[in-house]
ROBA-20289 format. One record per residue: x, y, z of N, C-alpha, C in turn. Coordinates in Angstrom, 1 decimal. Example, Ala and Ser with C-alpha at 12.3 -4.5 7.8 and 13.67 -1.06 7.14 Angstrom:
REM residues 2
SITE    nxx    nyy    nzz   caxx   cayy   cazz    cxx    cyy    czz
SITE   13.2   -5.7    7.8   12.3   -4.5    7.8   13.2   -3.3    7.8
SITE   12.8   -2.2    7.1   13.7   -1.1    7.1   12.9    0.0    7.9
This chain:
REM residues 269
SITE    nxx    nyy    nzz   caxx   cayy   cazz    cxx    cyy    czz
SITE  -35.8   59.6   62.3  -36.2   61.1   62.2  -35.8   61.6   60.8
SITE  -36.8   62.5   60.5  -37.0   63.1   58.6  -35.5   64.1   59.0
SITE  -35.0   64.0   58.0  -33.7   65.0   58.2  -34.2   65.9   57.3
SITE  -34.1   67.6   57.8  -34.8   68.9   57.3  -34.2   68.8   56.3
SITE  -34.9   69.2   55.1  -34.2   69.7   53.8  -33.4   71.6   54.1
SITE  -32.0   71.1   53.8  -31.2   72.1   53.7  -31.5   73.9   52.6
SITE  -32.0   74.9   53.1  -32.1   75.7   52.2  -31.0   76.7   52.3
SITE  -30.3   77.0   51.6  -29.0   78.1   51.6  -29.6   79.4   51.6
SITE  -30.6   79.3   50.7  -31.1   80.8   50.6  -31.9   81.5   52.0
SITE  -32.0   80.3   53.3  -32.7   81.3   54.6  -31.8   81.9   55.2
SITE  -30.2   81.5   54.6  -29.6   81.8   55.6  -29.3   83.5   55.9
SITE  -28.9   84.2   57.1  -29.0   85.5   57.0  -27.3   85.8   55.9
SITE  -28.0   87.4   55.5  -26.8   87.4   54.6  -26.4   87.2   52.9
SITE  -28.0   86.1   52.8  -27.2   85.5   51.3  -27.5   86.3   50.4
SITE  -28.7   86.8   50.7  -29.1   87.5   49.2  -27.7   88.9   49.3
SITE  -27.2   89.1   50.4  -26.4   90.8   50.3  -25.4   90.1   49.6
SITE  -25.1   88.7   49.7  -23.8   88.2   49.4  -23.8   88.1   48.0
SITE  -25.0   87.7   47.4  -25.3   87.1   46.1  -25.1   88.7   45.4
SITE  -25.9   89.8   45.9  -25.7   90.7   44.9  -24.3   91.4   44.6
SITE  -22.9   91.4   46.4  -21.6   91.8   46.0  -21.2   90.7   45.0
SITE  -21.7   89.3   44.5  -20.7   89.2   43.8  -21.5   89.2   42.5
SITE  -22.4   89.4   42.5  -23.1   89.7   41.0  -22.8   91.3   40.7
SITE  -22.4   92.0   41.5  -21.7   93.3   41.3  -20.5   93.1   40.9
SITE  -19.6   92.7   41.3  -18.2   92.3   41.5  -18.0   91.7   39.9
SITE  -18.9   90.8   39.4  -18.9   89.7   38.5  -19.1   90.8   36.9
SITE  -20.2   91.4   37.3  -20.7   92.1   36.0  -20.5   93.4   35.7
SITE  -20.2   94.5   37.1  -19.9   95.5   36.8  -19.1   96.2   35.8
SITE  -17.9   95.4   36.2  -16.9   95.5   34.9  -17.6   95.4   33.6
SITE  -18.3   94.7   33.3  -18.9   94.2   32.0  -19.5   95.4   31.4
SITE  -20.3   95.8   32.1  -21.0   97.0   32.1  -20.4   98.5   31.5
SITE  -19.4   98.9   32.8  -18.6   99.9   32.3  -17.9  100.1   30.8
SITE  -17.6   98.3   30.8  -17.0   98.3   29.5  -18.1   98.4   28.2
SITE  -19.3   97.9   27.9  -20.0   98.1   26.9  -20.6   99.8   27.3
SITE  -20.9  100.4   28.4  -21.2  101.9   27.9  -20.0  103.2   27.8
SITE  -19.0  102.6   27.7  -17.9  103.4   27.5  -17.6  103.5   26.2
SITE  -18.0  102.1   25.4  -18.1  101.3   24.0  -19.3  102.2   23.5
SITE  -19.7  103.0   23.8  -20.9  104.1   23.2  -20.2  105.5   23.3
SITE  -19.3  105.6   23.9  -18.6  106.7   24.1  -18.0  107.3   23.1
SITE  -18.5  109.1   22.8  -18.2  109.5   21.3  -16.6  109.8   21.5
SITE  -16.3  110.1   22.8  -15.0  111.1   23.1  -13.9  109.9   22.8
SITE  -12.6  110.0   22.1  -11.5  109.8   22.0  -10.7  109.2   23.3
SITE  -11.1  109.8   24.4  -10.6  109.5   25.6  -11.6  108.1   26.3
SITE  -11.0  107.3   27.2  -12.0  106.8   28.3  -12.5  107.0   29.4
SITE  -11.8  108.4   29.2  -12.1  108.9   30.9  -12.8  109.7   30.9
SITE  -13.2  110.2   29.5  -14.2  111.9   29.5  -15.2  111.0   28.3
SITE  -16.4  111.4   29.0  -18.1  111.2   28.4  -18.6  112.5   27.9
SITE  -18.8  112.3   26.6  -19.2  113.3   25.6  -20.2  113.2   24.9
SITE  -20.9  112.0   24.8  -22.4  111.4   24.3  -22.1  110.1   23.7
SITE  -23.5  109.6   23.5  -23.5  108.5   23.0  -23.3  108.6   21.2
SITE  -22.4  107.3   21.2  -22.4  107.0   19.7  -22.0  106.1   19.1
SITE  -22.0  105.7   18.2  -21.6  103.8   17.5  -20.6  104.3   16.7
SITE  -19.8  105.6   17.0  -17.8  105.8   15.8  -17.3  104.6   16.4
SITE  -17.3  104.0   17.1  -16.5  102.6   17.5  -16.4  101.4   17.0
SITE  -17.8  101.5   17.0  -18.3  100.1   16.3  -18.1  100.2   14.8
SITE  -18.1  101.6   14.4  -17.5  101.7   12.9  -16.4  101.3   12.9
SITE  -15.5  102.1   13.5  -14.0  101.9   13.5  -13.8  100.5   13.6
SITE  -14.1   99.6   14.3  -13.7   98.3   14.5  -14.0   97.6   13.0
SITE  -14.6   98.0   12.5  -14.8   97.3   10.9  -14.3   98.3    9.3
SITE  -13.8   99.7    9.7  -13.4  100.6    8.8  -12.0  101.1    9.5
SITE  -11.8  101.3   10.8  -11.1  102.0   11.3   -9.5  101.5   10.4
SITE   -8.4  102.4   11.4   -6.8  101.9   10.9   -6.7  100.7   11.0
SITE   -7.5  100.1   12.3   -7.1   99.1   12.3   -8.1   97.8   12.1
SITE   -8.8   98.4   11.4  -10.1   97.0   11.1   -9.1   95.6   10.5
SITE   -7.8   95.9    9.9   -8.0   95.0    8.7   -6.8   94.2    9.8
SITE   -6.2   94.6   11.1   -5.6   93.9   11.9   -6.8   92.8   12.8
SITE   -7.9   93.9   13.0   -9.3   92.9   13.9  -10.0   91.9   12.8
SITE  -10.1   92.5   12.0  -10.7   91.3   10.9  -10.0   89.8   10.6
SITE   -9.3   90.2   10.4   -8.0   88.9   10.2   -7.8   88.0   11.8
SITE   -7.2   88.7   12.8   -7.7   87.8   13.9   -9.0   86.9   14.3
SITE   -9.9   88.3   14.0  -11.4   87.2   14.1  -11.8   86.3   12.9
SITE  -11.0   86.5   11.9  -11.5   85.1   11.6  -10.8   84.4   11.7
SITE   -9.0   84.0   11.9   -8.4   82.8   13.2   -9.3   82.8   14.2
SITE   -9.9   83.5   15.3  -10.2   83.4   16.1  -11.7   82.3   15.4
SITE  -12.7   83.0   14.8  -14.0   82.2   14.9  -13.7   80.9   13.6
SITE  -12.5   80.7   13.0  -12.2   79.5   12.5  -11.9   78.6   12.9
SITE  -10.7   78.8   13.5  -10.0   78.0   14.9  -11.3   77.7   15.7
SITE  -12.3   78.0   16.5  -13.1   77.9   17.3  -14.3   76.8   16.8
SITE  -14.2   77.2   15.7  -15.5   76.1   14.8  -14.8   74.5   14.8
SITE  -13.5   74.7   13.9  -12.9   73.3   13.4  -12.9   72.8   14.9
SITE  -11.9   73.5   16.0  -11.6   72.8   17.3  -12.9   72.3   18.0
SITE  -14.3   73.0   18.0  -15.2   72.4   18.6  -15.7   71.7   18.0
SITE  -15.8   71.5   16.6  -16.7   70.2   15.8  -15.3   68.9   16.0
SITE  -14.1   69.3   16.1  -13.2   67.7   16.3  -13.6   67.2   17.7
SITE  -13.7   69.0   18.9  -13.6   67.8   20.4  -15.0   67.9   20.6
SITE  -16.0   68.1   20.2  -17.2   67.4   20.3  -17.5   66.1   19.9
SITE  -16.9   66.1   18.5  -17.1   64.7   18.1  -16.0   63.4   18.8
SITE  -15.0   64.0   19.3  -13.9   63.6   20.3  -14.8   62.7   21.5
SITE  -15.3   63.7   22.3  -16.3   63.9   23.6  -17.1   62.8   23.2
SITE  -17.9   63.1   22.0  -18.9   62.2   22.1  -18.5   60.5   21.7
SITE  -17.6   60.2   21.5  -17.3   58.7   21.4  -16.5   58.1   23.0
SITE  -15.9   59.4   23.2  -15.1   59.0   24.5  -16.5   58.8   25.6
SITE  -17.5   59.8   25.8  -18.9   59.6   26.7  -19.4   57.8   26.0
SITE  -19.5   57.8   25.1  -20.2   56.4   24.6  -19.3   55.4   25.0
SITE  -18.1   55.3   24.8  -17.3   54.3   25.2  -17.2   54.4   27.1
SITE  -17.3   55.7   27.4  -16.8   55.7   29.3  -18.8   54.8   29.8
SITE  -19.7   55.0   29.1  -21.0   55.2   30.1  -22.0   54.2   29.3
SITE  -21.5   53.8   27.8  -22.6   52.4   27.6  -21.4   51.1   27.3
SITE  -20.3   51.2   27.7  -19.5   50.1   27.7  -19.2   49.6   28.5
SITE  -19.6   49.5   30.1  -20.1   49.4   30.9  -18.2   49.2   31.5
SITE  -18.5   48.1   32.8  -16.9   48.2   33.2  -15.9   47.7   32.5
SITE  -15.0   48.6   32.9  -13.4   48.1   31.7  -12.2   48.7   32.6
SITE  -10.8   48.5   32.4  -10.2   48.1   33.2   -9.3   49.9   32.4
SITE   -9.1   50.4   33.2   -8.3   52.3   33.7   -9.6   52.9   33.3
SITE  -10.7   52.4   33.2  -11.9   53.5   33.4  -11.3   54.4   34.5
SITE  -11.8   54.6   35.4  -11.1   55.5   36.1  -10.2   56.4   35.7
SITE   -9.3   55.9   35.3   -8.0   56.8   34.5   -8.3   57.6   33.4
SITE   -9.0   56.8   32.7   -9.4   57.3   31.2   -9.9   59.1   31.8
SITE  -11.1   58.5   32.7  -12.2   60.0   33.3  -10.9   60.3   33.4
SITE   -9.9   60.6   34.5   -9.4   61.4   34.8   -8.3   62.2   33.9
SITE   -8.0   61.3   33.1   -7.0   61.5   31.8   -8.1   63.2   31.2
SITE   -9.3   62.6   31.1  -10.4   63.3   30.3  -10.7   64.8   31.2
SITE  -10.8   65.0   32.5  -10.9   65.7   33.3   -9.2   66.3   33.5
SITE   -8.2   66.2   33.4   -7.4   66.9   33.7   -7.2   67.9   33.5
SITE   -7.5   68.8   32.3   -7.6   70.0   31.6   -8.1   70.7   32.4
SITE   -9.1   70.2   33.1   -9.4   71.3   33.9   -9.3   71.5   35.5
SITE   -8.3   71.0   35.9   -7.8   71.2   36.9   -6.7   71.5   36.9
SITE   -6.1   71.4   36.1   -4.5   72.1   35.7   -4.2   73.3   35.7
SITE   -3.8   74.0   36.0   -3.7   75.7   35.6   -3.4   75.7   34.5
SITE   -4.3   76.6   34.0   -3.9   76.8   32.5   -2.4   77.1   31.9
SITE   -2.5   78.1   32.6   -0.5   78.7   32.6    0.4   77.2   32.5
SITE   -0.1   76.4   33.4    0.6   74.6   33.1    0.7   74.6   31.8
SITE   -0.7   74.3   31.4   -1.3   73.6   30.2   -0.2   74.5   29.2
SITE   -0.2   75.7   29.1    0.3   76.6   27.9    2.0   75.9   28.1
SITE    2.6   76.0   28.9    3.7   75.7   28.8    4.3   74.5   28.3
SITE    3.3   73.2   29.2    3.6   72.6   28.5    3.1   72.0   27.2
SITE    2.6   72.7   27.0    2.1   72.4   24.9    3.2   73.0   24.3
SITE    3.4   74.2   24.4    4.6   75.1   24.1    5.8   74.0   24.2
SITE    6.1   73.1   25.1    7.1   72.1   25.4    7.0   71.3   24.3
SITE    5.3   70.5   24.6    5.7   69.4   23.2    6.3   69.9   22.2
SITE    5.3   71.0   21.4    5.5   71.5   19.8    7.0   71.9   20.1
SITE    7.6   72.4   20.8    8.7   72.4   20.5    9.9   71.0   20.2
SITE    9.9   70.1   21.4   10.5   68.6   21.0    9.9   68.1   19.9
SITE    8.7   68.3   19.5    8.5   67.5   18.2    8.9   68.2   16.9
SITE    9.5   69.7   17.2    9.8   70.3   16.0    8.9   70.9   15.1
SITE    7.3   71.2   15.8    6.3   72.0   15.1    6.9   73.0   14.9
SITE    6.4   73.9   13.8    6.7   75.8   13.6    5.4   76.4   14.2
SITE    5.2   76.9   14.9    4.0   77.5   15.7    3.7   78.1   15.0
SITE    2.2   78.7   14.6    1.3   79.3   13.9   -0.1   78.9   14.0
SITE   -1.0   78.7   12.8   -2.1   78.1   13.1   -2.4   76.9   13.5
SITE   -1.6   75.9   12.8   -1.8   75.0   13.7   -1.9   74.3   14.8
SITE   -0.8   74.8   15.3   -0.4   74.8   16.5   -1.6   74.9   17.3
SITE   -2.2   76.3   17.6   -3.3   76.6   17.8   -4.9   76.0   17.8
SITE   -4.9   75.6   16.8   -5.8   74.5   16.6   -5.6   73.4   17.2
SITE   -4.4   72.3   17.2   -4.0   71.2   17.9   -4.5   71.6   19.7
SITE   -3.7   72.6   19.8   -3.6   72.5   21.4   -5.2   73.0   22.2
SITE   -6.2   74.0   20.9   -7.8   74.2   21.3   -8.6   72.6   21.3
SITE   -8.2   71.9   20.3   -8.8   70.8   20.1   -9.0   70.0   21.7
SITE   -7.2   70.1   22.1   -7.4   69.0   23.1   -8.0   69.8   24.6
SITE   -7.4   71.2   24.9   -7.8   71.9   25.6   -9.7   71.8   25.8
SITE  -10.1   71.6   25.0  -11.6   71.6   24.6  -12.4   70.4   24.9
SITE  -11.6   69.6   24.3  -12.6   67.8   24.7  -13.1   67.8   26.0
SITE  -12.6   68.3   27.4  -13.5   67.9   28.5  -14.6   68.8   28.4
SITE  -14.4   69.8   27.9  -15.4   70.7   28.0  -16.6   71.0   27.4
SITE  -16.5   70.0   26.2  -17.5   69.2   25.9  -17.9   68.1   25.9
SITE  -17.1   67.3   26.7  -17.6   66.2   27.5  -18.2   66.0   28.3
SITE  -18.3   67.2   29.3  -19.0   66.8   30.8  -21.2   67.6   30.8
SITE  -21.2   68.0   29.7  -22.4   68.4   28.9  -23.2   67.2   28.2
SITE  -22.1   66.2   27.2  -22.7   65.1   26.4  -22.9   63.9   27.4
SITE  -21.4   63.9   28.3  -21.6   62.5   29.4  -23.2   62.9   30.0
SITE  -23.2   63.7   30.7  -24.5   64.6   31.7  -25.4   64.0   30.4
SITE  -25.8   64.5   30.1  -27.2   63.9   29.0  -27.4   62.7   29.1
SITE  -26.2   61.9   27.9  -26.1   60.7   28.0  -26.5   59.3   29.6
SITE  -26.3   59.9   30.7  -26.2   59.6   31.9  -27.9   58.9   31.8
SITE  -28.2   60.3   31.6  -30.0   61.1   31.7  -31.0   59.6   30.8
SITE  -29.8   59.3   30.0  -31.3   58.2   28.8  -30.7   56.9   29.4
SITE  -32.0   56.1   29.2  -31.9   55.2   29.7  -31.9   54.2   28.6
SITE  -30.7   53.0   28.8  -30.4   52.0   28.1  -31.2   51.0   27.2
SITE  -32.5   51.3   28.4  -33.6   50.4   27.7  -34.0   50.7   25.9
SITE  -33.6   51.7   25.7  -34.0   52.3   24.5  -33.5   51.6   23.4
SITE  -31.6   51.6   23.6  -31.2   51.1   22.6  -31.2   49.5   22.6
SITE  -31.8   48.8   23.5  -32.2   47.8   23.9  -33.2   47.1   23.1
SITE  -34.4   47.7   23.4  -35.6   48.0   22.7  -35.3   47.4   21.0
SITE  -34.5   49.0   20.5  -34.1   49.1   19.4  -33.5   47.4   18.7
SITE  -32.2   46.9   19.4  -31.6   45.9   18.7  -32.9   44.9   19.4
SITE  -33.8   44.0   20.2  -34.5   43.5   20.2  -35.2   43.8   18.8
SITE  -35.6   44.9   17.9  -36.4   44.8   16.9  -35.5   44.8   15.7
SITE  -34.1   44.1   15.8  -33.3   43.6   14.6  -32.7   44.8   14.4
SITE  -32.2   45.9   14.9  -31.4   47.0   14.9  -29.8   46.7   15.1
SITE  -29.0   47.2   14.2  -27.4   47.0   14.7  -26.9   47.7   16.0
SITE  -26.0   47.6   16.4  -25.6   48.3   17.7  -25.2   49.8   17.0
SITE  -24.7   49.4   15.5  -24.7   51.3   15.2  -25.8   51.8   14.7
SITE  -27.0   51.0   14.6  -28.4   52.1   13.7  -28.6   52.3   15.3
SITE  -28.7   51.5   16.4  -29.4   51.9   17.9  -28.6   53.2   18.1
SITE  -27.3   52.9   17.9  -26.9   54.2   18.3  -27.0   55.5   17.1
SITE  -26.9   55.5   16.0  -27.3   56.7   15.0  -28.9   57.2   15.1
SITE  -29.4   56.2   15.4  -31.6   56.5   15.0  -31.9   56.2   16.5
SITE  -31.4   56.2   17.2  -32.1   56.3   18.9  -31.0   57.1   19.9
SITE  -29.5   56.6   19.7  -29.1   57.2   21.2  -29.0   58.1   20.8
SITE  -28.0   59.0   19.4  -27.6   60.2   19.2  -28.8   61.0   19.1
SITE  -29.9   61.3   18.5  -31.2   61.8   18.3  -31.3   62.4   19.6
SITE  -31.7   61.5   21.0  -31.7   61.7   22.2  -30.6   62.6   22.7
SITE  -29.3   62.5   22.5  -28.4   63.2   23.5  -27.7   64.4   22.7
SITE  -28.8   64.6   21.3  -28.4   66.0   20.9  -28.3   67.2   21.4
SITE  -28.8   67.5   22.2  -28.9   68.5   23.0  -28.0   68.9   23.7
SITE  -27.4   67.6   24.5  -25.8   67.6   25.0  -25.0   68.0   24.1
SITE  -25.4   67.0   23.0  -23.9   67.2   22.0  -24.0   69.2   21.5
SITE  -25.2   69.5   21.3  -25.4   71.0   20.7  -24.6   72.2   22.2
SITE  -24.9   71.6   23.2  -24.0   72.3   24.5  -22.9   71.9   24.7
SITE  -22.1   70.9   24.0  -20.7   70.6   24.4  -20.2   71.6   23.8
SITE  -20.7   71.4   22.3  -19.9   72.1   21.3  -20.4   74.0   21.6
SITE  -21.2   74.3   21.7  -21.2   75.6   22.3  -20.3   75.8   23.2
SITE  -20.1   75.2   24.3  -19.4   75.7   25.5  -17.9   75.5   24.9
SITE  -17.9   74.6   24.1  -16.0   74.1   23.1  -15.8   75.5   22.5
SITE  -16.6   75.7   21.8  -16.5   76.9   20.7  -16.5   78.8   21.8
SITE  -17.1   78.8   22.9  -17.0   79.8   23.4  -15.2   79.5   24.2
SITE  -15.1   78.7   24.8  -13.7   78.3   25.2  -12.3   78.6   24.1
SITE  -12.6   78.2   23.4  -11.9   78.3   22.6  -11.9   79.8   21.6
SITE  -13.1   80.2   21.5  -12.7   82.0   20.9  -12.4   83.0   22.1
SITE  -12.8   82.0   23.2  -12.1   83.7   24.4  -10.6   83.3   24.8
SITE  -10.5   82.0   24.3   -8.7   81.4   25.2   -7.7   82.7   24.6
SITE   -6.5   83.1   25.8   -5.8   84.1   25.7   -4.5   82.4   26.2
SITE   -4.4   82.5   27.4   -2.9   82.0   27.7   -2.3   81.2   26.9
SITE   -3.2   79.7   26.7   -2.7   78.6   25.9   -1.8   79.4   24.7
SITE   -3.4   79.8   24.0   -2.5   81.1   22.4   -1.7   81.4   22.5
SITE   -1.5   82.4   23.3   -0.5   83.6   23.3    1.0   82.9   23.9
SITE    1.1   81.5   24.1    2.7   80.9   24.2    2.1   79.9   22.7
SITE    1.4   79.3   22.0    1.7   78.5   21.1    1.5   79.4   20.0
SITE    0.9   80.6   19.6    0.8   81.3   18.4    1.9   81.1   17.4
SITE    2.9   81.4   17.9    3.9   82.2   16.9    3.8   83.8   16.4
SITE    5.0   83.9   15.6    4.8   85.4   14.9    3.8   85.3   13.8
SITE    3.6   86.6   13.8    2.6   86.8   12.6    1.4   86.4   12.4
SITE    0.8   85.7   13.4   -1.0   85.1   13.5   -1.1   85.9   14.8
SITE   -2.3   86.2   14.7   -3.1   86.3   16.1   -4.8   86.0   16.2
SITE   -5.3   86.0   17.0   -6.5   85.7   17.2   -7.0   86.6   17.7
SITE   -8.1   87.1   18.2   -9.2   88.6   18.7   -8.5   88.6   20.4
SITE   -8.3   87.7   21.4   -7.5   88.2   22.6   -6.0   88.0   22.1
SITE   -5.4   87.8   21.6   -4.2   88.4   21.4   -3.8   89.8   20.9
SITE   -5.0   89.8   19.9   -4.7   91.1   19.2   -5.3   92.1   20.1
SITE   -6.2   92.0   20.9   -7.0   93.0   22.1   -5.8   93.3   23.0
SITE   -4.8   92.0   23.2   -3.9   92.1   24.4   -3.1   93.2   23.7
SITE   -2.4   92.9   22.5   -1.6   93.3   21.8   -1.8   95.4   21.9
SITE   -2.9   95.7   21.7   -3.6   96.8   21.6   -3.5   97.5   22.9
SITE   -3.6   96.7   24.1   -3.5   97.2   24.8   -2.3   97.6   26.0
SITE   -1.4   97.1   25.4   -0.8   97.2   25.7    0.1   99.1   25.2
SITE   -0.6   98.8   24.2   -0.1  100.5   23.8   -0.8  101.3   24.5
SITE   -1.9  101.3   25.5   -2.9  102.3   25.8   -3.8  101.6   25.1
SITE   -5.1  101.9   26.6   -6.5  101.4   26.0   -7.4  102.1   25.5
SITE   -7.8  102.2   24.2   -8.4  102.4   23.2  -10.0  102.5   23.1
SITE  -11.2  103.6   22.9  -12.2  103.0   22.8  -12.9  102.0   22.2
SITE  -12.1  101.8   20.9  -12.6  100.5   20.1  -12.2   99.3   20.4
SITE  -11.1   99.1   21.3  -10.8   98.3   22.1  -12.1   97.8   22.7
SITE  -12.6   98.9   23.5  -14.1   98.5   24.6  -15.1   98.3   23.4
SITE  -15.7   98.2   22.3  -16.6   98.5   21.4  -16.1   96.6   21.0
SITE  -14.9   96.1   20.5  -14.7   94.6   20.5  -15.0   94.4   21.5
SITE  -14.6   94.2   23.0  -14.6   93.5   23.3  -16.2   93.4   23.7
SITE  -17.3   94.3   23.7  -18.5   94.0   23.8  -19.5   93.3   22.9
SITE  -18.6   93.2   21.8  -19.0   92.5   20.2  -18.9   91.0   21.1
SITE  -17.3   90.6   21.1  -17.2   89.0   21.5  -18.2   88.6   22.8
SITE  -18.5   90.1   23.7  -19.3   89.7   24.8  -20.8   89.6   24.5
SITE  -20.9   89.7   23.0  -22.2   89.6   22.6  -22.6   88.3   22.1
SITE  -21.6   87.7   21.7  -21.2   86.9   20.8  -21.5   85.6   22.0
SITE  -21.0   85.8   23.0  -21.1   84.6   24.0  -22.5   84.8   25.2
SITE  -22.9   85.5   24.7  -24.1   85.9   25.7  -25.3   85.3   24.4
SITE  -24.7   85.4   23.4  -26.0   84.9   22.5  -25.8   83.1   22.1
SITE  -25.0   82.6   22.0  -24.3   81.2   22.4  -24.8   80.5   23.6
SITE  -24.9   81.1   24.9  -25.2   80.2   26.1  -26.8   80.3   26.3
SITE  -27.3   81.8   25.3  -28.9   81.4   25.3  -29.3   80.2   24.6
SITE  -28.6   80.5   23.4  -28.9   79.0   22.5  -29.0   78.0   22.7
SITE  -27.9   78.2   24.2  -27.3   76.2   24.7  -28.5   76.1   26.0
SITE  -29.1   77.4   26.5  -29.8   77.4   27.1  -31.4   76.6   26.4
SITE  -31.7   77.9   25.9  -33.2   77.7   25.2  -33.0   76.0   24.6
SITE  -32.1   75.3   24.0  -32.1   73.8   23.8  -32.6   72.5   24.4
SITE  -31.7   73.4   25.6  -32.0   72.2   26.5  -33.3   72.5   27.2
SITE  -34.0   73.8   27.5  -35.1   74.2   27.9  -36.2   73.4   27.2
SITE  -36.1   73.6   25.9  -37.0   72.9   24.8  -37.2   71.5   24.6
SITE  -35.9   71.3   25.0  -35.6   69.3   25.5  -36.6   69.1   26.7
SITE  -36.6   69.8   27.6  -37.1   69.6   29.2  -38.6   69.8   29.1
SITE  -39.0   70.3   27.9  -40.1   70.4   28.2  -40.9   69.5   27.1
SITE  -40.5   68.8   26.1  -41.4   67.5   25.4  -41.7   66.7   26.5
């Protein structure tokens, strides 16, 4: 007997369910970019629309505190995603065209740990190593610990692709006198660019919104755009406070189209 294909969406209930948490999920988001138009000094009192925020965030007292984070913040985020993408992508080629080998298993899971760990873990114990090894926390630090925090997370984007092409290709390739590295430079990578262009997106967005990891390996005197937002807010929350943080939420809303429209464009040759 044909076993019915399961549909979630007849069930009663889902759509009311889908929109509390698409309320739940975005509302906040919301409040916070139209309060970020708000002329009034206060957040609680609406007085008209206006872009003094978005000035201030680049002139204001404290532009030259936000400036300086954001570029740790979108420097750090570049270097750490171009090392754990290119990380990701030898560790996928060695886990999925090298066929069986002996702690495969382990390797994945070595590779996947990051993200089952509580992060609060992860921060501490990085904060542990650099300390036994005698780092001075600052930028590097930061860098080191985005790099590795990052590799699965552009791993499970490049593996997923990679999975997707089929062998015969690079196959093909060394049948017509090809090395095993032109198969892989002029056939496999060509193909699993798209992965690779969404690893490193989703690396690079991971890594410019990370707050916990940072904020125990920083050190004094560096910050990045959520430290210094934390840092800010802690004095009282600020409109220009809301005016960044709709900037970075702009910033990642225009990133996951990119990673989007890619692979869209892949799907459809």
């Amino acid at each position: 007997m044909r076993r019915a294909k399961l549909d979630i969406k007849s069930y009663p209930g889902f759509f009311a369910i889908t929109l509390v948490c698409l309320l739940i999920l975005y509302a906040p988001l919301l409040v916070v970019t139209v309060y970020s138009l708000n002329d009034s000094n206060s957040i609680t009192n609406w007085e008209g629309v206006s872009l003094r925020w978005y000035v201030d965030v680049f002139s204001g007292p404290e532009s030259q505190k936000f400036k300086a984070a954001a570029w740790n913040s979108f420097t750090i985020a570049i270097i750490a995603a171009t090392v754990a993408t290119t990380i990701a992508t030898l560790a996928a080629t060695a886990m999925i065209r090298s066929g069986a080998f002996k702690l495969r298993s382990l390797s994945f899971g070595l590779i996947s740990l990051p993200l089952m760990v509580p992060e609060i873990v992860l921060a501490v114990a990085t904060l542990i190593f650099f300390n036994s090894v005698g780092f001075t926390r600052g930028y590097g630090t930061i860098l080191i610990a985005h790099i590795a925090f990052c590799i699965p997370f552009a791993y499970l984007p490049i593996a997923a692709r990679m999975q997707g092409i089929d062998a015969s290709y690079e196959q093909a390739a060394q049948d017509l006198y090809a090395t095993k590295r032109q198969a892989f430079t002029r056939i496999l990578l060509p193909m699993m660019m798209p992965g690779v262009i969404s690893g490193f997106l989703l690396a690079f967005i991971v890594s410019l919104d990370d707050f916990i990891i940072t904020n125990f390996v920083k050190g004094a005197g560096i910050e990045t755009l959520p430290t210094a937002i934390f840092g800010s807010v802690k004095q009282g929350i600020k409109p220009n406070i809301m005016a960044i943080s709709t900037l970075l939420l702009g910033v990642s809303i225009l990133l996951v189209t990119i990673s989007y429209v890619v692979s869209k464009s892949e799907k459809t040759k």
